[in-house]
C-alpha positions as CSV (number, residue, x, y, z in Angstrom):
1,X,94.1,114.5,94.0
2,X,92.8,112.6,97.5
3,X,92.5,109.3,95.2
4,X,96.3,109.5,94.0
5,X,97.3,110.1,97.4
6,X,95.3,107.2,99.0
7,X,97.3,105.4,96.0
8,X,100.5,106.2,97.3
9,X,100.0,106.3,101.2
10,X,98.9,102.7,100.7
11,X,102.4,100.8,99.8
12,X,104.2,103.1,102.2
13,X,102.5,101.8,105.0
14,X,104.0,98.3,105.2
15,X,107.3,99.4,103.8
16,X,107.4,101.9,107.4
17,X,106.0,99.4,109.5
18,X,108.6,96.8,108.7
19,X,111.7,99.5,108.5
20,X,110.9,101.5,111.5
21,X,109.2,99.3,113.6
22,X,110.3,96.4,113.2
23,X,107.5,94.2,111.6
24,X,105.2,94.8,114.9
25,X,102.0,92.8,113.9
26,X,99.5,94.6,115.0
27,X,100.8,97.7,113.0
28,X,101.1,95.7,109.8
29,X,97.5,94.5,110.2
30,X,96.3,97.8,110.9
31,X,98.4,98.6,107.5
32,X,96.9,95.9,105.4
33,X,93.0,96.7,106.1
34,X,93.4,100.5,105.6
35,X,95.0,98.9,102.3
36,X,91.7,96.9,101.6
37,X,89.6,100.0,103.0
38,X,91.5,102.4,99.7
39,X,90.3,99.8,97.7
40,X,86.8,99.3,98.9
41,X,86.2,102.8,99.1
42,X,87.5,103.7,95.9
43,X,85.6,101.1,94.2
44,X,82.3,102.1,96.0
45,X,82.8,105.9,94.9
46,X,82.9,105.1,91.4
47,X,80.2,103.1,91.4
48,X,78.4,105.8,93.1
């Protein structure tokens, strides 16, 4: 369940920070390395 909702969180992010806030930059990087972080985590726990 916490691995199909890190799935979804992760595209929502971006789509937020560029409708509600206008695209701030520091936001959307903030957005794409908790995207990377799913990903490294995720691959790390299986692997585990």
């Amino acid at each position: 369940m916490c691995i199909e909702v890190g799935i979804q969180d992760t595209p929502l992010a971006p789509v937020l920070v560029f409708n509600l806030f206008n695209g701030l930059g520091g936001m959307a990087m903030i957005a794409a390395w908790w995207g990377i972080w799913h990903i490294v985590l995720g691959l790390t726990l299986t692997t585990v």
